[in-house]
VMD Tcl script that draws the C-alpha trace (Angstrom):
set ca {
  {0.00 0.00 0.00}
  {0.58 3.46 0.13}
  {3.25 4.92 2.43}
  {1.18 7.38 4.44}
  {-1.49 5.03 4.74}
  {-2.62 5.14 8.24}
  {-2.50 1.58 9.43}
  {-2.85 1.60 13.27}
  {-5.62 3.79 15.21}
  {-7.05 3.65 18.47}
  {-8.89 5.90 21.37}
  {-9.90 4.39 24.69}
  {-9.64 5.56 28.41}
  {-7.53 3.84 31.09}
  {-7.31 4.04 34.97}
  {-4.65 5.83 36.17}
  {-3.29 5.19 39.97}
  {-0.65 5.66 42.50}
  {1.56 3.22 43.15}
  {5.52 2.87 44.34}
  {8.22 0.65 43.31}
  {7.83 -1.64 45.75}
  {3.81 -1.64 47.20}
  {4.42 -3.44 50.36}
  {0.68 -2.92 52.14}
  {0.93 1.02 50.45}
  {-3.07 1.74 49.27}
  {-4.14 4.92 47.72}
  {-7.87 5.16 47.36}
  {-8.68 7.63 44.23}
  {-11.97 9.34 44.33}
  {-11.51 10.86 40.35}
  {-9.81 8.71 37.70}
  {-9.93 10.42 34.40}
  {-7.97 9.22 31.57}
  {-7.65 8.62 28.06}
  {-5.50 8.05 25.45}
  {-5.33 8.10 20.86}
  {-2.95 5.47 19.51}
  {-1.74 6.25 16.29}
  {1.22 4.09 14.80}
  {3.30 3.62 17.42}
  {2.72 7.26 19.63}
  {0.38 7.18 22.26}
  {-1.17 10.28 23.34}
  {-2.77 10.35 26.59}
  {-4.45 12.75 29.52}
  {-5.28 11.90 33.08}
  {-6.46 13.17 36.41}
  {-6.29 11.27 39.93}
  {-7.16 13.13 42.97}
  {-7.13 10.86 45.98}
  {-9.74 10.70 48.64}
  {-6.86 8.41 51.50}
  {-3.52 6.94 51.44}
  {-1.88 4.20 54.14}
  {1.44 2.98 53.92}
  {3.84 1.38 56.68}
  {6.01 -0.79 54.03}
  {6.09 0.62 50.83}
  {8.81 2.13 49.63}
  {10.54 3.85 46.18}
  {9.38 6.30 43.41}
  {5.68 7.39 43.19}
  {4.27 6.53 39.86}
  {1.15 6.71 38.09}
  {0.20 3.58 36.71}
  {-1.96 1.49 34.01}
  {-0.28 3.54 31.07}
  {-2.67 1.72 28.01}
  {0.49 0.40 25.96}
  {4.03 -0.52 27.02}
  {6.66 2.07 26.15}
  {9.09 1.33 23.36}
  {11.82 -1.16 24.83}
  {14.92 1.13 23.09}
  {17.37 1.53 25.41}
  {17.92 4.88 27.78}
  {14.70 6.48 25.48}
  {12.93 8.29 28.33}
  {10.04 10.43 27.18}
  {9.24 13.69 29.26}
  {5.36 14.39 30.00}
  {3.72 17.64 31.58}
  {2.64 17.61 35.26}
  {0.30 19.62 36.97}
  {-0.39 18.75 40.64}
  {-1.87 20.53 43.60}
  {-2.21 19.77 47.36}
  {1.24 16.56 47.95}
  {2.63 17.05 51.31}
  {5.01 20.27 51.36}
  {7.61 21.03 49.34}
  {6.50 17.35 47.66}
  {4.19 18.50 44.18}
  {5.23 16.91 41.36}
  {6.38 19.24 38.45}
  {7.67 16.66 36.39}
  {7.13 13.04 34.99}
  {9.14 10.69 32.85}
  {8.18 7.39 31.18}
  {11.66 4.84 30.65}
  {12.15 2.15 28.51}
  {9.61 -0.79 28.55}
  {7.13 0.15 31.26}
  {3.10 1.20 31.36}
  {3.85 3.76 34.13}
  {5.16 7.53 34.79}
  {7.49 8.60 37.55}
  {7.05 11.69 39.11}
  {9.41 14.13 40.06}
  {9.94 17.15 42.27}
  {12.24 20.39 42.60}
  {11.55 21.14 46.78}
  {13.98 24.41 46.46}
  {15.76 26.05 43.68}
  {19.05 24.41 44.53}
  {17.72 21.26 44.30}
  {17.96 19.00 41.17}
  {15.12 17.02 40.09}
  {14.23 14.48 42.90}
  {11.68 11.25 42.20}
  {9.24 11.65 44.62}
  {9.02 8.64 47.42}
  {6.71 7.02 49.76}
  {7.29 10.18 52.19}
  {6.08 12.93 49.27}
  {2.62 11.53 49.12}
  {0.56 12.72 52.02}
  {-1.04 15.95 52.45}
  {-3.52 16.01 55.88}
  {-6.45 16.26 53.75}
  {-5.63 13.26 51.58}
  {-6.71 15.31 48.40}
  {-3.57 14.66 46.03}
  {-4.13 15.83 42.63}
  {-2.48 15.35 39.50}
  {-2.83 16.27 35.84}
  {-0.59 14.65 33.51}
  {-0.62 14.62 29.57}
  {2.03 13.73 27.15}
  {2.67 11.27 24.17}
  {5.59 8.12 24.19}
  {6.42 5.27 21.49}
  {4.82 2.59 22.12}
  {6.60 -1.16 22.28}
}
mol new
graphics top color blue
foreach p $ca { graphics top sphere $p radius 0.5 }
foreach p [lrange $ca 0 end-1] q [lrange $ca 1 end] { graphics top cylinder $p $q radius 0.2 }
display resetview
């Protein structure tokens, strides 16, 4: 066929959620999960918002991440796609500004900047919490797919 034939094409929605490297007994309970996503070829373009309603954690541990990405990201070595982060009410100092997706995974790790003479940090199991539980996050971007 023709070269610029369009041969691949999808739109769904997907459930985004927190979750850390390692869960031990961390739970997050989301009270908005909005998400979707257009597929075309081999970019995926996506949106999302989680706000959470609680959080517990005694064992969890490791980078904060948003989960359930709809494809797995292309498996190229060190490509690491930037997305855009907007987030409101994480502990202090803690709101994301900053996500990445790495080679071969259906999730996004979130980063912060706590002062201006820090680099960028991932955020942990300690970043999380704000006393009214209400962490919100906006995220949109667009990665190769595997």
């Amino acid at each position: 066929g023709n070269a610029n034939q369009l041969d691949d094409y999808e739109e769904g929605t997907w459930t985004p959620t927190f979750a850390l490297a390692t869960a031990g007994d961390s739970s997050w309970t989301e009270d908005r999960q909005v998400a979707s996503y257009t597929k075309i070829g081999n970019i995926c373009t996506f949106q999302c918002f989680v706000r959470t309603d609680a959080y517990t954690n005694s064992s969890g541990s490791g980078n904060l991440r948003i989960t359930g990405l709809p494809f797995a990201s292309d498996s190229t070595s060190n490509r690491t796609t930037a997305v855009s982060v907007s987030a409101f009410d994480f502990a202090a100092d803690n709101n994301p500004i900053s996500g990445q997706i790495h080679s071969n995974v259906q999730y996004i790790t979130l980063y912060k900047r706590a002062d201006a003479n820090d680099g960028d940090t991932a955020l942990d199991e300690n970043s999380t919490v704000n006393g009214a539980n209400k962490n919100s996050i906006i995220v949109s971007g667009s990665y190769r797919t595997a």
